[in-house]
N, CA, C and O of each residue as an XYZ file, in Angstrom:
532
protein
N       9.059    134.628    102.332
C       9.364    133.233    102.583
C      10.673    132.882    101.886
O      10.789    132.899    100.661
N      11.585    132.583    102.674
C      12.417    131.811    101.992
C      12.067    130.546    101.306
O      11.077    129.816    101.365
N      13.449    130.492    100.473
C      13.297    129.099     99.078
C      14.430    128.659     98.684
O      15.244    129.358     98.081
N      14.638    127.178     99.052
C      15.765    126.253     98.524
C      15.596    125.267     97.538
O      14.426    124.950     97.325
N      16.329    124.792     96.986
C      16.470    123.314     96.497
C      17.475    122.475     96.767
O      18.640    122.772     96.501
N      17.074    121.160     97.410
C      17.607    120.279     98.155
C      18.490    119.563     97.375
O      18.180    119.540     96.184
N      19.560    118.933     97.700
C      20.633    117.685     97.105
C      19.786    116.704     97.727
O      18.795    116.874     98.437
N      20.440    115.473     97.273
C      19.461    114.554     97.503
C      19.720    113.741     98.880
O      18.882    112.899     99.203
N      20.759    113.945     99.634
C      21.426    113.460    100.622
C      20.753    114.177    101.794
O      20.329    113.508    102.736
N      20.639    115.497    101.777
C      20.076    116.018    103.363
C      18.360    115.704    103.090
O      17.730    115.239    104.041
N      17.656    115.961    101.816
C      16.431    114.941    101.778
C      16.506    113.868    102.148
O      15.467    113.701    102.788
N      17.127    112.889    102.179
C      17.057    111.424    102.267
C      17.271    111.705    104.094
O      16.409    111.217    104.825
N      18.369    112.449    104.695
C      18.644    112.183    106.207
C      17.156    112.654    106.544
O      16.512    111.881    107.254
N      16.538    113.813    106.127
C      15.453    114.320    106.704
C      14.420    113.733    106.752
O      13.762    113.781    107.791
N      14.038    113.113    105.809
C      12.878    112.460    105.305
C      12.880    110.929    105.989
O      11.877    110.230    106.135
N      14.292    110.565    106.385
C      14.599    109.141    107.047
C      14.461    109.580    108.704
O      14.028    108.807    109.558
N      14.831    110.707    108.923
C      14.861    110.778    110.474
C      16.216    111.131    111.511
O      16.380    111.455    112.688
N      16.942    110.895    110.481
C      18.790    111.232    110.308
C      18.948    112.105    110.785
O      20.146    112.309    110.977
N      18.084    113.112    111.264
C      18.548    114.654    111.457
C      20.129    115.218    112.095
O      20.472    116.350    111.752
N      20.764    114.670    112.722
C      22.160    114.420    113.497
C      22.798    114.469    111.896
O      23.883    115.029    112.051
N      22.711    114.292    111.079
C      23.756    114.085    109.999
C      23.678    115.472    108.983
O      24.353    115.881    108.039
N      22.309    116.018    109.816
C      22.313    117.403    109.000
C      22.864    118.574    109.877
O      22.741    118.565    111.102
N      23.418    119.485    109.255
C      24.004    120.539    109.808
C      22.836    121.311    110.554
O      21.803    120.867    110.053
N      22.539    122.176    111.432
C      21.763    122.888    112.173
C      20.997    123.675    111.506
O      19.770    123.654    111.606
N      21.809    124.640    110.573
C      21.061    125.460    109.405
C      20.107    124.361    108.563
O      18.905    124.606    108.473
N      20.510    123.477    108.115
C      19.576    122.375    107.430
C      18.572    122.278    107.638
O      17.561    122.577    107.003
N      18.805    121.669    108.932
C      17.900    121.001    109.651
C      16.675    122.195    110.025
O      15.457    122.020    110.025
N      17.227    123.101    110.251
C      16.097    124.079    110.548
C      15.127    124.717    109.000
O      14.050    125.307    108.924
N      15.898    124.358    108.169
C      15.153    125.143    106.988
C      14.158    123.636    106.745
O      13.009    123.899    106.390
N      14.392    122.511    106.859
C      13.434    121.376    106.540
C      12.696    121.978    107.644
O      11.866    122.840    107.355
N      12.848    121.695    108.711
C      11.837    121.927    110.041
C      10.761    123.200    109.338
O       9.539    123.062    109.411
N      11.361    124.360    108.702
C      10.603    125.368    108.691
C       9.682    125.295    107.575
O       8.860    126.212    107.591
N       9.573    124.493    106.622
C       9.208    123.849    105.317
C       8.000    123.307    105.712
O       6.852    123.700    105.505
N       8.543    122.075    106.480
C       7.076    121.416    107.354
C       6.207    122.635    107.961
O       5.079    122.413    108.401
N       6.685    123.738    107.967
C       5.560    124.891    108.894
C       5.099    125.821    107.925
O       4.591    126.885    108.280
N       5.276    125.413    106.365
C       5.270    126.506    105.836
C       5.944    127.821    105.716
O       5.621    128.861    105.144
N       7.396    127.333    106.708
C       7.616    129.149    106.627
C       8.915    129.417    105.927
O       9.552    130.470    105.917
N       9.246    128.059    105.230
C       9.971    127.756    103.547
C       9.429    127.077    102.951
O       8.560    126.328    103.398
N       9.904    127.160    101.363
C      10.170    126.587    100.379
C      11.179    125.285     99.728
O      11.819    125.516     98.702
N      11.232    124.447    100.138
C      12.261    123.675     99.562
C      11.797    122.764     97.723
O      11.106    121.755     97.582
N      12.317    123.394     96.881
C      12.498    122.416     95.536
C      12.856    121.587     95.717
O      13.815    121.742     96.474
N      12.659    120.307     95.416
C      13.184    118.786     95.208
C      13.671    118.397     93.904
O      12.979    117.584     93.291
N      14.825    118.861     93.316
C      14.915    118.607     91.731
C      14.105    117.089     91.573
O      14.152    116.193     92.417
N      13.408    117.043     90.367
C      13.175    115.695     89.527
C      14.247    114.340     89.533
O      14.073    113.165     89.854
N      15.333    115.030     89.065
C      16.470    114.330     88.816
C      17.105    113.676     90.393
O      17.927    112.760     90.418
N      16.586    114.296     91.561
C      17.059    113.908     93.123
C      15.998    112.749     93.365
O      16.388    111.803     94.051
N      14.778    112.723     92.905
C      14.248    111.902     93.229
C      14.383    110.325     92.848
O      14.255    109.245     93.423
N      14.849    111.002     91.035
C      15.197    109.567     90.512
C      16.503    109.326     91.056
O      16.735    108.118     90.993
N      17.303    109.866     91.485
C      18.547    109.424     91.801
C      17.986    107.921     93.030
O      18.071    106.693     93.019
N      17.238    109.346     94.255
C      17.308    108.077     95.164
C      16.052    107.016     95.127
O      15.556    106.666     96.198
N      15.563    106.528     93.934
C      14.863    105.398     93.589
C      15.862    104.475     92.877
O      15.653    103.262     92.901
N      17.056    105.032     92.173
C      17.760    104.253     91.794
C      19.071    103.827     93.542
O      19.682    102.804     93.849
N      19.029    104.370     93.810
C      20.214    104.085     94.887
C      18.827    103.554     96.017
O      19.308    103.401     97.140
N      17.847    103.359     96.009
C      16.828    102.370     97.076
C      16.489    100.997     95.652
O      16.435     99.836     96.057
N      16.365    101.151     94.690
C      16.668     99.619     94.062
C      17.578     99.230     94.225
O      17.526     98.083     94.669
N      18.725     99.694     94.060
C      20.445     98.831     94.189
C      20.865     98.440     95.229
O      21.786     97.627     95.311
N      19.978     99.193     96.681
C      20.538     98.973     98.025
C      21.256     99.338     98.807
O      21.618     98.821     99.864
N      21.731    101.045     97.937
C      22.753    101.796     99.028
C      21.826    102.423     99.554
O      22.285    103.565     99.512
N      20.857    102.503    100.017
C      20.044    102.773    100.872
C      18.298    102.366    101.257
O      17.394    102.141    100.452
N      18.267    102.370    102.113
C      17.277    101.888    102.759
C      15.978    103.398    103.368
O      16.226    104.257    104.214
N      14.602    103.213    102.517
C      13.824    103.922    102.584
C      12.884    103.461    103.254
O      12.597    102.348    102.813
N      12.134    103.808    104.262
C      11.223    104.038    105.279
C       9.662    103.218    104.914
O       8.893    102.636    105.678
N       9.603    103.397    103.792
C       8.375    102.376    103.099
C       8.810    102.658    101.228
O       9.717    103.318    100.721
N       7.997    102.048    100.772
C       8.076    101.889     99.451
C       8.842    102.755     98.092
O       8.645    103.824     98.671
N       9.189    102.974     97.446
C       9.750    104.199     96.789
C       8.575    105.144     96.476
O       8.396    106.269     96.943
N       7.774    104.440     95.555
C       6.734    105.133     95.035
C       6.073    105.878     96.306
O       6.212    107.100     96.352
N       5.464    105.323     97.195
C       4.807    105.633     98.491
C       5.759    107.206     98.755
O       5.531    108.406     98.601
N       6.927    106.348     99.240
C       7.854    107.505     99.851
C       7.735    108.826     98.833
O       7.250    109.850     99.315
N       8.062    108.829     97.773
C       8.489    109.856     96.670
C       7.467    110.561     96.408
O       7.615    111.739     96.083
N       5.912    109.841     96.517
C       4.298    110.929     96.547
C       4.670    111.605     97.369
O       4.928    112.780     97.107
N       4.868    110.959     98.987
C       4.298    111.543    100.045
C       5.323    112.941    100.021
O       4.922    114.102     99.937
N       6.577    112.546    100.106
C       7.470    113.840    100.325
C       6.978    115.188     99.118
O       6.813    116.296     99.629
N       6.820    115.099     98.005
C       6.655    115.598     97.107
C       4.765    116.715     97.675
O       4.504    117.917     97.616
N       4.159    115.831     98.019
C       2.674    116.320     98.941
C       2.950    116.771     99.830
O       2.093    117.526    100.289
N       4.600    116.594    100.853
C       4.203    117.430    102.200
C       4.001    118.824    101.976
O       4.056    119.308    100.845
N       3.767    119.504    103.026
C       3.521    120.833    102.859
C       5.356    121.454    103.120
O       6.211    120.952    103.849
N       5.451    122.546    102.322
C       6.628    123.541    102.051
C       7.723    122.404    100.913
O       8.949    122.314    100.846
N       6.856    121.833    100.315
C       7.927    121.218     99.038
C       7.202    121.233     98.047
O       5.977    121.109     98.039
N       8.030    121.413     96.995
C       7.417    121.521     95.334
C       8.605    120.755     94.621
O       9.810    120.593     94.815
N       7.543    120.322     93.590
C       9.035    118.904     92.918
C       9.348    120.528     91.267
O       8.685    121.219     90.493
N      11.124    120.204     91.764
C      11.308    121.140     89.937
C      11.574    119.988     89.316
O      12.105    118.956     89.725
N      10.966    120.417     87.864
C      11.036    119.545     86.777
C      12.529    119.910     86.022
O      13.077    121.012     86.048
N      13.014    118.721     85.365
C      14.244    118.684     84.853
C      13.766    119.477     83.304
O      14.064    118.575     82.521
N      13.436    120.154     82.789
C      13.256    120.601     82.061
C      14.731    121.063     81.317
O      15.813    121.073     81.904
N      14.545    121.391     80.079
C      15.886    121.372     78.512
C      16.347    122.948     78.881
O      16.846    123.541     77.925
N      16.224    123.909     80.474
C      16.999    124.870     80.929
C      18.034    124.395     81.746
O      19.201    124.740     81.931
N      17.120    123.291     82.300
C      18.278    122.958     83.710
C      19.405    121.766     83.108
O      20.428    121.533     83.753
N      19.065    120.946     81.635
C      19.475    120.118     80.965
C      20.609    121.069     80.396
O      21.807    120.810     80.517
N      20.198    121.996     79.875
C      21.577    123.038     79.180
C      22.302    123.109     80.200
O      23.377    122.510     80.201
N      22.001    123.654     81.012
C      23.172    124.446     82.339
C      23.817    123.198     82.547
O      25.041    123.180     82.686
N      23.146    122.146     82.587
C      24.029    121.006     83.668
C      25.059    120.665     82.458
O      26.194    120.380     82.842
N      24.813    120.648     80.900
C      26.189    120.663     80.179
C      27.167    121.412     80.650
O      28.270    120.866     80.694
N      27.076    122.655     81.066
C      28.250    123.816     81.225
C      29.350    123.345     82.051
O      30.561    123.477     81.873
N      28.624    122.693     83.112
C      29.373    122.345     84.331
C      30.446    121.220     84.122
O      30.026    120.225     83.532
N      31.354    121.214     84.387
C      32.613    120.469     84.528
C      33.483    120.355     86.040
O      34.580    119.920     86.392
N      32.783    120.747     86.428
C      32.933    120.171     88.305
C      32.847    118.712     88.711
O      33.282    118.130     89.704
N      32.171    118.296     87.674
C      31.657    116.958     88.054
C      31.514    115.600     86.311
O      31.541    115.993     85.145
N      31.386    114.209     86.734
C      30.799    113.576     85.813
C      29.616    113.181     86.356
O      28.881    112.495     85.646
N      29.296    113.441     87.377
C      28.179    112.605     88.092
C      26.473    113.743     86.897
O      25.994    114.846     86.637
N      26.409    112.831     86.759
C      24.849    113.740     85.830
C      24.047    114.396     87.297
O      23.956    115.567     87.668
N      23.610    113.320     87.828
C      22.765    114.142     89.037
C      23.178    114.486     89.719
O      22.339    114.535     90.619
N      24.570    115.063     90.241
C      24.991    116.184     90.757
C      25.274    117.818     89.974
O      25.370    118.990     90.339
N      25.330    117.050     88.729
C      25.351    118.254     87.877
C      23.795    119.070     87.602
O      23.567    120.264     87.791
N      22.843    118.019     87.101
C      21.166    118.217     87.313
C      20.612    119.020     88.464
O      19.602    119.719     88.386
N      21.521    118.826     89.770
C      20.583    119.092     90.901
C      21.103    120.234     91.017
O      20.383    121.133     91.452
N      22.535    120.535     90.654
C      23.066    121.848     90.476
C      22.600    122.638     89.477
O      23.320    123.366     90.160
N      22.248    123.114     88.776
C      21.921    123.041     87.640
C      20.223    123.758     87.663
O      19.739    124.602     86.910
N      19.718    123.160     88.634
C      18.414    123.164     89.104
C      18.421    124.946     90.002
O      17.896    126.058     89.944
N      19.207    124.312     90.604
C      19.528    125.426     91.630
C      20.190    126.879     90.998
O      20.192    127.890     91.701
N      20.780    126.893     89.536
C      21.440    128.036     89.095
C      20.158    128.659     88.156
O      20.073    129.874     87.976
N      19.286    127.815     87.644
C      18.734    127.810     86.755
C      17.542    128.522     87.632
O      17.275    129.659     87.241
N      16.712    128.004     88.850
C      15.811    128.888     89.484
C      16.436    129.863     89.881
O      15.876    130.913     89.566
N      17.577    130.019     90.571
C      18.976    131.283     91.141
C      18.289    131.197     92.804
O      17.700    131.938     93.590
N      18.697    130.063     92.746
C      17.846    129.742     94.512
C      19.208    128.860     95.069
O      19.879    128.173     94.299
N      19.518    128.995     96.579
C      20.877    128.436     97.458
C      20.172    126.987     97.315
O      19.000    126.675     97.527
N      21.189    126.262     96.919
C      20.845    124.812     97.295
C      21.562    123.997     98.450
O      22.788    124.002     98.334
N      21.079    123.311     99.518
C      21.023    122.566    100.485
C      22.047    121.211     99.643
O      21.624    120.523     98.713
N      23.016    121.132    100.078
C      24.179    120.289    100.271
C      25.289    120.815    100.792
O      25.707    121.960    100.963
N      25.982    118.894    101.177
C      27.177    118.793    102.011
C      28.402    118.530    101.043
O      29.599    118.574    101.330
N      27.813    118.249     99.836
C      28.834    117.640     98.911
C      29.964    118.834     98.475
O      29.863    119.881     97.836
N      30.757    118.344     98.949
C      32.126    119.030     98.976
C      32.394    119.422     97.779
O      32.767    120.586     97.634
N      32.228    118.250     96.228
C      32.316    119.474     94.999
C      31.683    120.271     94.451
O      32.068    120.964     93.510
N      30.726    120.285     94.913
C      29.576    121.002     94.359
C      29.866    122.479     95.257
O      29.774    123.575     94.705
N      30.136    122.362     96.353
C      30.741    123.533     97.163
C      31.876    124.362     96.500
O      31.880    125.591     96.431
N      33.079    123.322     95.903
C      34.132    124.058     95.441
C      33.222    123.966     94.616
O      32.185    123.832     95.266
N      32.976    123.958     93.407
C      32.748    124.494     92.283
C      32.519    126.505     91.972
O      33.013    127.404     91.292
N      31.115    126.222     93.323
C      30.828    127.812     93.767
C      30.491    128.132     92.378
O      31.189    128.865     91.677
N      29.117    127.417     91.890
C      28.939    127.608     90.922
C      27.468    127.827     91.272
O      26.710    127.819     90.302
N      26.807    128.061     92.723
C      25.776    128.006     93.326
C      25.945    128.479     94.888
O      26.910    128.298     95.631
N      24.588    129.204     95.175
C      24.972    129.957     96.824
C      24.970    128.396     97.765
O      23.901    127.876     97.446
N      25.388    127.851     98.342
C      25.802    126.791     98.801
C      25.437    126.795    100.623
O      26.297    127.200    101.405
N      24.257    126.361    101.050
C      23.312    126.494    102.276
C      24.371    124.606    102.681
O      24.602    123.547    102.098
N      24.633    125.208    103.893
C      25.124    123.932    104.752
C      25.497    124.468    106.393
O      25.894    123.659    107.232
């Protein structure tokens, strides 16, 4: 079985219905998740991101946060990684970025040694991670 961990942006298109905004490869590894026949990680730190960006209003979630953030976390082919003081070290190293939860979610992804699912262009250059898009 393959195994990813998601950025928090192609979760949010997937989980919203967005699928057009995800690349084909994406889109097919969520699709295959729902079937069991991946793995996708949800860093900790992706989730709080987008509870803070659905309080402030840059985006708009499908029902409730809490609601939303069980259910995805329960579907079948997802497991939530915990931000734990490995993925907290690594994300110091990084200087690609100031953004904390781009560094966290990266971070996540070097720290299991699993391709992480994003579009985000620095996190790509960095190539500090196998980079699924």
């Amino acid at each position: 079985m393959s195994v990813y961990v998601t950025d928090s942006h192609p979760l949010i298109w997937f989980a919203g219905g967005a699928h057009s905004k995800l690349s084909k490869k994406a889109l097919r590894i969520f699709e295959a998740a729902l079937r069991s026949e991946a793995l996708i990680y949800i860093p900790a730190v992706s989730l709080w991101e987008i509870g803070i960006l659905a309080k402030i209003g840059r985006i708009k979630l499908r029902e409730p946060y809490d609601i939303w953030s069980q259910r995805i976390i329960a579907a079948r082919g997802f497991n939530l990684a915990p931000l734990d003081t490995a993925v907290m070290i690594e994300s110091l190293k990084f200087g690609f970025t100031e953004d904390v939860f781009d560094a966290a979610i990266t971070a996540t992804a070097s720290v299991l040694d699993l391709p992480l699912i994003t579009k985000d262009s620095a996190i790509t250059q960095a190539q500090l991670v196998d980079v699924i898009w």
